[in-house]
N, C-alpha and C positions, 0 to 999 in steps of 0.2 A: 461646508464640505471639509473632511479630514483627510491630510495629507498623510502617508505614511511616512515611515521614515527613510524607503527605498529613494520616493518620487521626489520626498524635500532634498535628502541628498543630491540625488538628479537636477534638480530647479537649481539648488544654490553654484551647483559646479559648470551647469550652463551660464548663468549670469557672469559669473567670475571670468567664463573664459569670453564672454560678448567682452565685457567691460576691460578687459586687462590686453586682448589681442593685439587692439589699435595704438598699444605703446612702445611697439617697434622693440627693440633690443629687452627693453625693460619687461614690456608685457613678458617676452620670452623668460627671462629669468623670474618674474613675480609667478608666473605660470606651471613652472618644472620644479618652485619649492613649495607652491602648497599640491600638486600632482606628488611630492613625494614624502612631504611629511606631513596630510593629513588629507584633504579630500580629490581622490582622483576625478579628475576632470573628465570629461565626456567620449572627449580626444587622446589616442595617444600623446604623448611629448613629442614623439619620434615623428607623429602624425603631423602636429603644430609647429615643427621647426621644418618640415617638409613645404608646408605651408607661407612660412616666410621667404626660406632659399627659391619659392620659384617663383616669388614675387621681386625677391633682388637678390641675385646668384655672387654682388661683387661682396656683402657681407656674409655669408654662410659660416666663415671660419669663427664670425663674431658670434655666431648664433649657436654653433657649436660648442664653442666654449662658454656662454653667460650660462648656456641651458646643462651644460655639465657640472658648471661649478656650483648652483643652484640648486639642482637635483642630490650633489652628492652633499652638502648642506642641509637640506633638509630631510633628507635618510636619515638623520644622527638622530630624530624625533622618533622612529621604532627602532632605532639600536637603544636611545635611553631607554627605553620602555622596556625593554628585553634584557636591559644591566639590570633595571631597577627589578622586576620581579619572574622574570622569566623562567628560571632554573625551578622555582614554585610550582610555574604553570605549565611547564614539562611534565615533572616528576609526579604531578597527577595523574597522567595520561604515560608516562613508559615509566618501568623499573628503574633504579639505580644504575644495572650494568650496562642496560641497552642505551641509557642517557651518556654513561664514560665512554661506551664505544663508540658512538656520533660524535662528543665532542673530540676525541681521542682523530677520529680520522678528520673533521672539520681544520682543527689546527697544525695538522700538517701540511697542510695546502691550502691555507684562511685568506691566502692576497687570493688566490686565482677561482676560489671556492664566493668568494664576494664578485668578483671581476666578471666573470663569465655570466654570472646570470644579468647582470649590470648591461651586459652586450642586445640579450640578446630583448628581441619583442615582445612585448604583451601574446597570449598569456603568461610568461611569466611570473611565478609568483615571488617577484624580487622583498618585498616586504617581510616574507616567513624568510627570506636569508639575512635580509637586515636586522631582522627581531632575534635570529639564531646566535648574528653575528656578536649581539650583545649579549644574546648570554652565555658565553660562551667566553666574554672578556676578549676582546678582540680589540688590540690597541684603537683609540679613537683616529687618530692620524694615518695608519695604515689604512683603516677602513673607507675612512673618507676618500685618500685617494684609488682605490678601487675601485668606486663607484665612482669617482672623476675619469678613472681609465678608462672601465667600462661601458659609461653612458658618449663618452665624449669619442669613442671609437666608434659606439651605436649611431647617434647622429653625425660625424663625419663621412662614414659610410651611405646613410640616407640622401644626403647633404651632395655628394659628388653624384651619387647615385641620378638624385633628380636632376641635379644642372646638365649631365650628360644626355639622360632617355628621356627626362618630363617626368613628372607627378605622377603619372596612369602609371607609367610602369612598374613604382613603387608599388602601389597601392596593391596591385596584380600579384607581387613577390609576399608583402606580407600577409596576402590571405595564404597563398601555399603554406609560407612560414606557419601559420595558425594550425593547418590539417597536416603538419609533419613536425610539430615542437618536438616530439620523443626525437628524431634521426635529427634535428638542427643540434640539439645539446649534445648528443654522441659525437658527431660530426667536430664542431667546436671544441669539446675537451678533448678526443684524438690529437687533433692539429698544434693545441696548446701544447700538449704533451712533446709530440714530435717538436716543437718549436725548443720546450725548455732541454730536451734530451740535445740536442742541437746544440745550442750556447753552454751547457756543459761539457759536451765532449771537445769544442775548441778551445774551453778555457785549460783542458789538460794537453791538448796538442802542443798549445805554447808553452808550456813547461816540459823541459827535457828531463827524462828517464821518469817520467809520471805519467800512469795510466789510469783508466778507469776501474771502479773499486769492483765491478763486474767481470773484467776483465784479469784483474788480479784472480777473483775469484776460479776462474776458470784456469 
């Protein structure tokens, strides 16, 4: 019998997660770096660290963070991939100007352009931002911690979520989540927004006779 290469993918990322779950802390982070730099596993991560916090709710902070610092580690496997030939594999598929104006708006906002997708649930497709992010030259360091921000807020949030309601109620939020991704990411980059306009405008409150460069405007 011939496997294809859907089902052996499937086979090999079940095993991984049978054999790698039962090592506690470890399994968690062996788990969230091959889930993100090369075979996604069957389970969400988000899923899998749900999994652990409501088997023991006094480590969650732990599992939060092996699985974030893991996660945004092995990202760095489709950001290389994307320094190394990316901009080729672009410029096949859009013109020159449509390619500087994506990256043009990407790197004005490249912490929070990484960060946000990093947050939020499958389906996202966090890997075409990580492959963007590289090519695109997106400091390695910034990047990594964006997707430490991102994913380690994603599971903190899961994480307090379960130890409060239980498992069910997760599970019930992320199907919604799935049949409303377009209004979750609107949602989320408003809020962001409203967040950074926020800590700008009191960094000029504290400085006397400085105002906002809008406000001059006007």
């Amino acid at each position: 019998m011939i496997i294809g290469p859907i089902a052996l993918l499937h086979k090999v990322s079940t095993t991984l997660l049978a054999v790698l779950k039962p090592f506690g802390i470890w399994g968690v982070g062996g788990l969230a770096l091959i889930d993100s730099a090369l075979i996604p596993i069957p389970v969400s991560m988000d899923g899998v660290v749900i999994g652990y916090v409501a088997e023991n709710h006094a480590r969650f902070l732990l599992y939060c963070l092996i699985a974030a610092a893991a996660s945004s580690i092995g990202s760095l496997v489709p950001f290389y991939v994307g320094r190394a030939g990316g901009e080729l594999f672009l410029l096949k598929r859009i013109n020159r100007e449509r390619y500087e104006r994506i990256r043009d708006r990407f790197e004005r906002q490249e912490f929070f352009a990484i960060m946000i997708p990093a947050m939020l649930p499958p389906p996202t497709p966090l890997k075409l931002f990580e492959f963007a992010a590289g090519v695109f030259e997106m400091k390695p360091v910034a990047f990594v911690l964006a997707i430490f921000a991102g994913k380690f807020i994603q599971f903190l949030i899961c994480s307090l979520l379960t130890i409060w309601f239980g498992p069910k109620l997760i599970h019930t939020m992320r199907h919604v989540l799935h049949r409303h991704m377009g209004s979750v990411i609107g949602i989320a980059v408003a809020g962001l927004m409203v967040l950074v306009f926020y800590m700008v405008r009191k960094i000029f409150d504290r400085r006397k006779g400085v105002v906002l460069p809008v406000e001059e405007e006007a």
